[in-house]
C-alpha positions as CSV (number, residue, x, y, z in Angstrom):
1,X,41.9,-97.7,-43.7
2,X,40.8,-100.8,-41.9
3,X,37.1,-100.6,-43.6
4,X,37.5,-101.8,-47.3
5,X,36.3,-99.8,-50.1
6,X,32.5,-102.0,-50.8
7,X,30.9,-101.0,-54.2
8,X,27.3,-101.5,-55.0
9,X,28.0,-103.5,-57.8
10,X,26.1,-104.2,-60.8
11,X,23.0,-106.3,-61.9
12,X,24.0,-109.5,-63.6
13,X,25.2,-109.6,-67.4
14,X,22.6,-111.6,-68.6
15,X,19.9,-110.1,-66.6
16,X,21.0,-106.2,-67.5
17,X,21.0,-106.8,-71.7
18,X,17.8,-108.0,-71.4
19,X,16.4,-104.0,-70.7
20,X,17.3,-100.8,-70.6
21,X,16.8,-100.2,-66.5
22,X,19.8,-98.9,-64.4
23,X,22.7,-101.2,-64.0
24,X,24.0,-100.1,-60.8
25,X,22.8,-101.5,-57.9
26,X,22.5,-100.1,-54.1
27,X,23.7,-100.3,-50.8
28,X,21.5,-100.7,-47.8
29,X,21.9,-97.7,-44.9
30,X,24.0,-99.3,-42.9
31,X,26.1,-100.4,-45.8
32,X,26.5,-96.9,-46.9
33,X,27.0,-95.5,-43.7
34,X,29.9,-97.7,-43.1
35,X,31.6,-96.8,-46.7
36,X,31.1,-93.0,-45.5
37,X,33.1,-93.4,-42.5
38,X,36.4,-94.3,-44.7
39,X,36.6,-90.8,-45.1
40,X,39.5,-89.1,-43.0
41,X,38.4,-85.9,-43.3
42,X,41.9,-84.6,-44.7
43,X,43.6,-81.4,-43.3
44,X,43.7,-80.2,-47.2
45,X,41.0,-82.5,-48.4
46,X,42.0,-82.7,-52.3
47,X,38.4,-84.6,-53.4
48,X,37.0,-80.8,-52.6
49,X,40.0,-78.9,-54.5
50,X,39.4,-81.9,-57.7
51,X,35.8,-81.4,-58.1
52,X,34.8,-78.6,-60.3
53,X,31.4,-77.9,-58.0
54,X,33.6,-77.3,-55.4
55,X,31.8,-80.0,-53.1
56,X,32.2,-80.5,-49.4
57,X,33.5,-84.2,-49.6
58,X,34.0,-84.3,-46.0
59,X,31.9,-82.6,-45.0
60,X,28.7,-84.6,-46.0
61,X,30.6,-87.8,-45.7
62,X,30.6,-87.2,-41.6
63,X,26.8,-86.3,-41.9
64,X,26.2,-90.0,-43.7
65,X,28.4,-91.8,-41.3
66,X,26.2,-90.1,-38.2
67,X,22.9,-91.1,-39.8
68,X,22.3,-87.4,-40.3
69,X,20.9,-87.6,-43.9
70,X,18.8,-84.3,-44.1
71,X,21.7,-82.5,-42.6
72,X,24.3,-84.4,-45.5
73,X,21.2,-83.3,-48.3
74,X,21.9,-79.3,-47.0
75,X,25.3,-79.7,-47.3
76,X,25.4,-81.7,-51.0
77,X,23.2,-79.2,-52.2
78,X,24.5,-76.0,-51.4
79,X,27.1,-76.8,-54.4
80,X,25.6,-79.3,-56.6
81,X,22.2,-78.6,-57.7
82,X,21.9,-81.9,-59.5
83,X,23.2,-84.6,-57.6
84,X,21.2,-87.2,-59.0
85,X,23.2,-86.2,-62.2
86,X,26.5,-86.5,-60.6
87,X,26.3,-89.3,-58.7
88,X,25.4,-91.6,-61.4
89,X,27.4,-90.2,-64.3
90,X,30.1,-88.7,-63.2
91,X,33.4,-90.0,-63.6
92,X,34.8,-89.0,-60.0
93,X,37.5,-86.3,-60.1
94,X,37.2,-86.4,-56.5
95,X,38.1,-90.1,-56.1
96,X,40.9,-89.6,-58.4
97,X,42.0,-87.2,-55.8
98,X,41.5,-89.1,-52.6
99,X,43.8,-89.4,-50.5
100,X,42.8,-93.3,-49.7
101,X,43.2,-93.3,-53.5
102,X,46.7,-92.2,-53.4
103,X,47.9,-93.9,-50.8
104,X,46.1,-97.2,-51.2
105,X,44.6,-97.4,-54.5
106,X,40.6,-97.1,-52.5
107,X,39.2,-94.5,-52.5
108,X,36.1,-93.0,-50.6
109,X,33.0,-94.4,-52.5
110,X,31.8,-90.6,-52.9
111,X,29.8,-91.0,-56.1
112,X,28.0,-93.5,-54.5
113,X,27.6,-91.9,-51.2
114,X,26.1,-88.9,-53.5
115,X,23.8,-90.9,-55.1
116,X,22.5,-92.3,-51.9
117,X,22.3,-88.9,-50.4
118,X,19.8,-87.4,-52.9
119,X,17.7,-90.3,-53.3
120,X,17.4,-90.7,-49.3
121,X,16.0,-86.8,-49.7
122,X,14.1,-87.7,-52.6
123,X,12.6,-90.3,-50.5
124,X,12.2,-88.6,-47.2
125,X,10.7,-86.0,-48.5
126,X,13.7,-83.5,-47.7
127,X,13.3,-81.8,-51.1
128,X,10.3,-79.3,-51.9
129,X,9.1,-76.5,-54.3
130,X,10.3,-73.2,-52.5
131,X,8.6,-69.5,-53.6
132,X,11.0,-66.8,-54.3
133,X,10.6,-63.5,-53.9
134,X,10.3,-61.7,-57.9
135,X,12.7,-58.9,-59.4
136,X,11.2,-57.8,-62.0
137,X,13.9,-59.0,-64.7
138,X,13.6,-61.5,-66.7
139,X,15.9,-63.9,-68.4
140,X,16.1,-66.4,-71.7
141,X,18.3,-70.0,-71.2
142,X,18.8,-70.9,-75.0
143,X,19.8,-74.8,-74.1
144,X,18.2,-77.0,-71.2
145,X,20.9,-79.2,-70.9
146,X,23.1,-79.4,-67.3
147,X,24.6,-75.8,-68.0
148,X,21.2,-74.4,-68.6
149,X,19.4,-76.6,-66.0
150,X,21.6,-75.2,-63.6
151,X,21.9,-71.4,-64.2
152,X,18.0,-71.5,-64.3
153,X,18.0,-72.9,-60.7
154,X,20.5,-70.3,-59.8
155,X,19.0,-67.6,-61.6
156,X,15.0,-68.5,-60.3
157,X,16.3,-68.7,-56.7
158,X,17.6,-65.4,-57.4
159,X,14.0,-63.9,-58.3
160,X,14.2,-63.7,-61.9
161,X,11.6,-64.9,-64.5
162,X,13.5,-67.8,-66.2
163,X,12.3,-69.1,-68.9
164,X,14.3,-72.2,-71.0
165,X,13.9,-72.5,-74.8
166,X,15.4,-76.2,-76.3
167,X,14.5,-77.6,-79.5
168,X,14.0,-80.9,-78.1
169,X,10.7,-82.3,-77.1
170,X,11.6,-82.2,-72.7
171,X,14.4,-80.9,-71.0
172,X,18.2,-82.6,-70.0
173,X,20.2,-82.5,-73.5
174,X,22.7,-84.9,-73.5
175,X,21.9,-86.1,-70.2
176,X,18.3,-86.9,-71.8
177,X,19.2,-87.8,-75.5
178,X,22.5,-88.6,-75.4
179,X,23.1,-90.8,-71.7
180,X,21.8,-94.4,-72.3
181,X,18.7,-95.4,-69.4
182,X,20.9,-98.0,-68.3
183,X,23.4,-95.5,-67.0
184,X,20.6,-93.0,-66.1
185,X,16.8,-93.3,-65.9
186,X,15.0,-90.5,-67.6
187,X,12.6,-90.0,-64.3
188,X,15.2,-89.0,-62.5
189,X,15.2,-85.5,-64.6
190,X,11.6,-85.6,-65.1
191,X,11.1,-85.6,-61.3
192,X,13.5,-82.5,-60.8
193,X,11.5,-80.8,-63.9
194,X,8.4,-81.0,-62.2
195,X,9.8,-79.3,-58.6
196,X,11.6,-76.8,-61.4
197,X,8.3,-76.0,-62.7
198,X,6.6,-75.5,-59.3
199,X,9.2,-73.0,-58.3
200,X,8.3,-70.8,-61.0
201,X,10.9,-72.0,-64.2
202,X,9.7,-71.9,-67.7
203,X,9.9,-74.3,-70.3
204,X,9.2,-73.6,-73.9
205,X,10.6,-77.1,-76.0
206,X,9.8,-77.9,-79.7
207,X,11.6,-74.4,-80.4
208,X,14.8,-73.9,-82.1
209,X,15.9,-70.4,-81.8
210,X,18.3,-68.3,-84.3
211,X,21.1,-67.6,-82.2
212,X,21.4,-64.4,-84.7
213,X,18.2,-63.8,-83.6
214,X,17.0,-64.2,-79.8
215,X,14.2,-63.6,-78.3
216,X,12.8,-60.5,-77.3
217,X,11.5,-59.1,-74.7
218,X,14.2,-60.3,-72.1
219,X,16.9,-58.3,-69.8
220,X,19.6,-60.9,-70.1
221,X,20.6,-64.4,-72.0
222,X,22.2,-67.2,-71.7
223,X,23.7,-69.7,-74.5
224,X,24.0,-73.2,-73.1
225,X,22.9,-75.1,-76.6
226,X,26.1,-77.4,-76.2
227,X,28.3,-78.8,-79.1
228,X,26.1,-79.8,-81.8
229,X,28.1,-81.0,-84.4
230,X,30.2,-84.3,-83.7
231,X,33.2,-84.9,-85.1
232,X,32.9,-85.9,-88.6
233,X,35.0,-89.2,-90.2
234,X,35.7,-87.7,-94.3
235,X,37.0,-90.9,-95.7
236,X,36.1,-92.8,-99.4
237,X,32.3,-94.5,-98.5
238,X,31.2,-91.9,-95.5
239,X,28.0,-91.8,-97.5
240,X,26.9,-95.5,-97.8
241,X,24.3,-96.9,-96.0
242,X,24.8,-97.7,-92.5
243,X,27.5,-95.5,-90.9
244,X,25.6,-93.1,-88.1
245,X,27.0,-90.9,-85.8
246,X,26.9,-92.2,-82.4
247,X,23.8,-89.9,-81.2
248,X,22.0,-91.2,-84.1
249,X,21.3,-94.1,-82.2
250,X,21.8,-93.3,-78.8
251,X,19.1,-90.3,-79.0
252,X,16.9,-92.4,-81.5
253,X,16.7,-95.2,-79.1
254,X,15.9,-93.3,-75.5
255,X,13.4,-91.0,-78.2
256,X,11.8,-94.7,-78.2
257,X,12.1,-95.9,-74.9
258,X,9.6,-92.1,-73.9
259,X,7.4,-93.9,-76.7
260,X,8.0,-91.9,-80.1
261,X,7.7,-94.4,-83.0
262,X,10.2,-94.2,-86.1
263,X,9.5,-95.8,-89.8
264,X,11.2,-98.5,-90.7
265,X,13.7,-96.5,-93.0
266,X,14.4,-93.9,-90.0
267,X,15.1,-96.8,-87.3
268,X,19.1,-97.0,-86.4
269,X,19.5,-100.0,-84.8
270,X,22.1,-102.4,-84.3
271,X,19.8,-106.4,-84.2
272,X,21.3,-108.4,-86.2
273,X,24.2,-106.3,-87.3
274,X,28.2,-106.7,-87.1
275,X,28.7,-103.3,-85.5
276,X,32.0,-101.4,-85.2
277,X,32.3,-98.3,-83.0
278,X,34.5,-96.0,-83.5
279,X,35.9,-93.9,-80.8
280,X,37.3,-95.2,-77.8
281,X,35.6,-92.5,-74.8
282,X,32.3,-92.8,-72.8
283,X,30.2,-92.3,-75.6
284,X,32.1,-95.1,-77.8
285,X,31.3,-97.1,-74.9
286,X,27.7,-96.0,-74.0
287,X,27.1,-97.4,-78.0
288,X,28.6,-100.7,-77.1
289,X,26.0,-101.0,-74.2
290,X,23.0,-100.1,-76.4
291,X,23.9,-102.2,-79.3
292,X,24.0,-105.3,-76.8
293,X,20.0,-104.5,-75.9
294,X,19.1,-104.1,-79.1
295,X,20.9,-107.5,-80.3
296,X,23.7,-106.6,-82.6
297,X,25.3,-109.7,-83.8
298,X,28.7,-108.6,-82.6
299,X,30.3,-105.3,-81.3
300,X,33.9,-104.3,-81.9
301,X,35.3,-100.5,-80.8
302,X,38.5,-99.3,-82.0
303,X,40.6,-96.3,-80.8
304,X,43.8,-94.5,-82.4
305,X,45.8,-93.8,-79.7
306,X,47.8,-96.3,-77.3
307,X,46.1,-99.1,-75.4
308,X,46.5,-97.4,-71.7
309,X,48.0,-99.6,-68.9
310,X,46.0,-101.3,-66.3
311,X,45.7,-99.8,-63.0
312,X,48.4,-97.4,-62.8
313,X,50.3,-94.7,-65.8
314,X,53.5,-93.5,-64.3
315,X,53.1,-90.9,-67.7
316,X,50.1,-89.1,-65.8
317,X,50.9,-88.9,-62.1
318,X,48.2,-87.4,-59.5
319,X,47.2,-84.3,-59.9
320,X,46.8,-85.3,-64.1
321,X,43.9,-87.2,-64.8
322,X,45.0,-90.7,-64.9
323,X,45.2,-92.4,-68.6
324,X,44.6,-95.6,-67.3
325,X,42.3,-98.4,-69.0
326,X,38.7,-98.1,-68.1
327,X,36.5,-100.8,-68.6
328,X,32.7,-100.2,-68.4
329,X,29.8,-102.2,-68.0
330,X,29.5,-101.7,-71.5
331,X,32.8,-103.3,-72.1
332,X,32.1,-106.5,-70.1
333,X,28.8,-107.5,-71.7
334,X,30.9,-108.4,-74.4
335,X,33.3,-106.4,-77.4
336,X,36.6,-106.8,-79.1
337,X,38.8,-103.8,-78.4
338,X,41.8,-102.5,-80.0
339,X,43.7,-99.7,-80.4
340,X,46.2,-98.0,-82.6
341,X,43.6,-98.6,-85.7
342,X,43.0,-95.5,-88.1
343,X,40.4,-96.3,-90.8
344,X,41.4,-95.1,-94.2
345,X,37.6,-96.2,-96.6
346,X,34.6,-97.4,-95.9
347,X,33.8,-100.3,-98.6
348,X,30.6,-101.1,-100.5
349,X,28.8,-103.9,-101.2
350,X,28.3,-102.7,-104.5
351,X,24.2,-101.5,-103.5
352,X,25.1,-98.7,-101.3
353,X,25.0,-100.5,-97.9
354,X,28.4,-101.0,-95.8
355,X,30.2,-104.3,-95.8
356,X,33.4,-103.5,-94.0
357,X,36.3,-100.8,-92.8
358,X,39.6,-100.8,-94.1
359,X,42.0,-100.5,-91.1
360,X,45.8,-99.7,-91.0
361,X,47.7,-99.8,-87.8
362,X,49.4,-97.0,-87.0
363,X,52.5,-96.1,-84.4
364,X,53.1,-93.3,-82.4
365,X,56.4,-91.5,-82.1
366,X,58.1,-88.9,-80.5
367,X,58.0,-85.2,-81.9
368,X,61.3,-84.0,-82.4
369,X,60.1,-80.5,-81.4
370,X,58.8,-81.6,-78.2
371,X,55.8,-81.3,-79.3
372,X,52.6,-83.9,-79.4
373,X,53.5,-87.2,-80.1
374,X,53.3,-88.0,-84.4
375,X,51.0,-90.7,-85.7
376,X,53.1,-92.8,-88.4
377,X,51.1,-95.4,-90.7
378,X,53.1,-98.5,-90.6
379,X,51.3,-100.1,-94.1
380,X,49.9,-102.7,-91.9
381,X,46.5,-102.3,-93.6
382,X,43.5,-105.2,-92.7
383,X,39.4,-105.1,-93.0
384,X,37.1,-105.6,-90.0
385,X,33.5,-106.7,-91.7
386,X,30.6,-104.9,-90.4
387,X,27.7,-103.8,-91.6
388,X,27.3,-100.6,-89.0
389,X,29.5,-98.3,-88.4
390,X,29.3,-95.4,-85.5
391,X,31.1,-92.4,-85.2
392,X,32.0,-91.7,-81.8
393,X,34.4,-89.1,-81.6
394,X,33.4,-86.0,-80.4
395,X,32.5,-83.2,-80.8
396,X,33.8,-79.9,-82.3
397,X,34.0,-76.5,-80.2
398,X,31.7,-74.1,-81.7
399,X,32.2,-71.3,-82.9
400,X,29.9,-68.2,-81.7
401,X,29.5,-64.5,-83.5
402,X,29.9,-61.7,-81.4
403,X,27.1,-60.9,-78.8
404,X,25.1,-58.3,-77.0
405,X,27.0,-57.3,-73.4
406,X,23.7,-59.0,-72.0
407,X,24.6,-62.6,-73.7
408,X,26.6,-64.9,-72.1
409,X,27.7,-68.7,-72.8
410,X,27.5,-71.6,-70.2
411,X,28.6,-75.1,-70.4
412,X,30.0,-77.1,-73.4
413,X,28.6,-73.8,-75.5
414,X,31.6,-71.7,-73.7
415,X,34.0,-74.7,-73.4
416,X,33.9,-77.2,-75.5
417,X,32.8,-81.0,-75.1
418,X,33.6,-82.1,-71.3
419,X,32.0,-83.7,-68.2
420,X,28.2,-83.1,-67.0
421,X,30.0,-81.9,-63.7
422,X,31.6,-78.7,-65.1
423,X,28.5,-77.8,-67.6
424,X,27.0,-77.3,-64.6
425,X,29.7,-76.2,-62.7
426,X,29.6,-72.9,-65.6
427,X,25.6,-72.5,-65.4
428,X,26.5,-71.5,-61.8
429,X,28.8,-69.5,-62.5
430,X,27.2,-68.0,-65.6
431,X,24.4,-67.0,-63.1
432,X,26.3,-65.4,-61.1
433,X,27.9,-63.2,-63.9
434,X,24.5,-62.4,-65.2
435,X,23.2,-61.4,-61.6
436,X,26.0,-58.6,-61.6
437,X,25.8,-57.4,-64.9
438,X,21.9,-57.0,-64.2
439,X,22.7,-55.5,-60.8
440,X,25.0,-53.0,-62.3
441,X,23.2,-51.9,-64.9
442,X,19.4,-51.0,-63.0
């Protein structure tokens, strides 16, 4: 308690819009190691109960603070078999759990300190191809996003002939099309990809498969495709010319940044534009970031619900995840925000194109059942002017037919739309299943 909490901080604003490289910055050693002894290595340590990979917080925290980095790698990556993932994306259960957190609103820096880990074993040289011993059985991973990414390692250090099937052109689904390079450099999943490939994984991309009709020729499989249809926004105008779905742009523009070139009538992009996102989460805000490098005139982002307080919600007390207001580095390059907006009709500019949103502000009352709370329209109706609209609202859970004993689902496939952390949380679990039902069935 008598170290502050010392983030690494981000490059400037005006430096940052100017690309699309990684925001964040680092901390030297020393710097690190110092943030790494805040840990108090709690009797019941909660950061290791909050995070769905089950990580040994403490554990590898004393290992940075001692300088023993190799020894901090073993222990990081006997549950997390992306760190470089987590420790740049993810929002942090484990902070939200901490007891420095809880007690004086600082927690451990442990994303950070995760982030450091891996790249120090990236760097030293800690991590190599390994050769595992074959089985004889092979299995098919329809999906190579984090769920799938993750049951293959499981799976291949398990001797099984993994191969991954994804109709995109390289591996990392949302992490790869959907995750903005500012928040996450593509190497970082082309350099695991190439060690994956070394230790024997497959990967066959370009190739949508039939879920109706899989593969043959494989003992087991495993459906980690993800949620591929977003949330959908069926007002008057949905058709007119420049309203996208949020992953219209975001995978268009890192499809770019790995060099594919678009026509001029397939480009989504923002220069220029008066853009309004709508949809107040991470990928609401992740637009925001990339319509600022492309050079959108302006950028507002509206949201439904409630504007959450600052800081501290007395309605979600720990152990609830804390509705609180988050403010990205998105968010402070520059956008008007507001909430309690619904948009009843996109209007025309009488040639098809978008010139504007009509808003009305809603309220939010109590239901009388005890149930969730009711949204009332109050009449208060206004329009923002924009000529780009995105649709950032998530994603529906789909729905799957029934399946062979030997088929299982991982990830957002199984569960529905949620954090990189417990996609591949599942595809370790999922591999696990899999492993047994192969074992019992020889």
């Amino acid at each position: 308690m008598t170290v502050p909490r010392q983030e690494a901080g981000h490059r400037p604003i005006h430096e940052r819009i100017a690309d699309f490289s990684e925001v964040e910055q680092t901390l030297n050693d020393s710097s690190r190691q110092q943030q790494a002894s805040r840990c108090m290595d709690c009797g019941v340590p909660f950061c290791h109960w909050a995070c769905p990979l089950g990580n040994k917080q403490p554990e590898w925290q004393d290992a940075v603070y001692k300088g023993k980095w190799e020894l901090a790698y073993k222990l990081l990556s006997a549950t997390n078999d992306f760190p470089e993932f987590t420790g740049r994306i993810c929002p942090a259960l484990c902070e939200k759990s901490c007891a420095l957190n809880l007690c004086i609103d600082a927690p451990v820096t442990i994303r950070e300190n995760e982030c450091s880990i891996i790249e120090h074993a990236f760097r030293e040289g800690y991590i190599q191809p390994r050769t595992y011993q074959r089985n004889g059985k092979s299995v098919a991973i329809i999906g190579a996003g984090p769920a799938g990414l993750s049951a293959s390692v499981r799976l291949n250090a398990l001797g099984y002939e993994v191969t991954l099937f994804d109709k995109m052109p390289s591996a990392g689904g949302l992490v790869r099309y959907g995750i903005p390079n500012f928040k996450l450099d593509k190497y970082v999943i082309d350099r695991r990809m190439e060690i994956m490939e070394q230790e024997g994984i497959k990967f066959k991309f370009n190739t949508p498969v039939d879920l109706n009709k899989l593969p043959e020729g494989f003992d087991a499989y495993i459906i980690s495709n993800g949620t591929p249809t977003a949330r959908d926004l069926k007002i008057p105008g949905r058709d007119l010319k420049g309203v996208y779905f949020a992953l219209q742009m975001l995978t268009q523009q890192n499809l770019r940044l790995a060099g594919q070139e678009f026509s001029p009538e397939e480009t989504v992009s923002a220069k220029g534009k008066k853009v309004l996102v709508i949809g107040g989460g991470d990928t609401g805000s992740d637009c925001i970031g990339t319509c600022h490098r492309q050079g959108a005139k302006s950028v507002t982002q509206i949201e439904i619900m409630h504007k959450p307080p600052v800081g501290y919600n007395p309605a979600t007390p720990w152990p609830q995840w804390p509705n609180i207001l988050k403010t990205t580095t998105s968010h402070e390059e520059g956008c008007e925000r507001r909430w309690c907006l619904t948009s009843n009709k996109f209007l025309d500019d009488g040639k098809g194109n978008l010139k504007g949103v009509e808003v009305e502000t809603v309220e939010w009352v109590p239901d009388p059942n005890c149930g969730r709370p009711q949204m009332k329209p109050t009449g208060n109706k206004e329009i923002i002017e924009c000529d780009m609209v995105l649709l950032a609202m998530g994603f529906l859970k789909p729905e799957h037919p029934e399946y062979a004993p030997n088929v299982f689902l991982a990830g957002d496939a199984k569960n529905g739309a949620s954090l990189v952390v417990r996609a591949l949380a599942s595809g370790r679990e999922v591999a696990a299943q899999v492993d047994k039902y192969l074992k019992d069935h020889e």
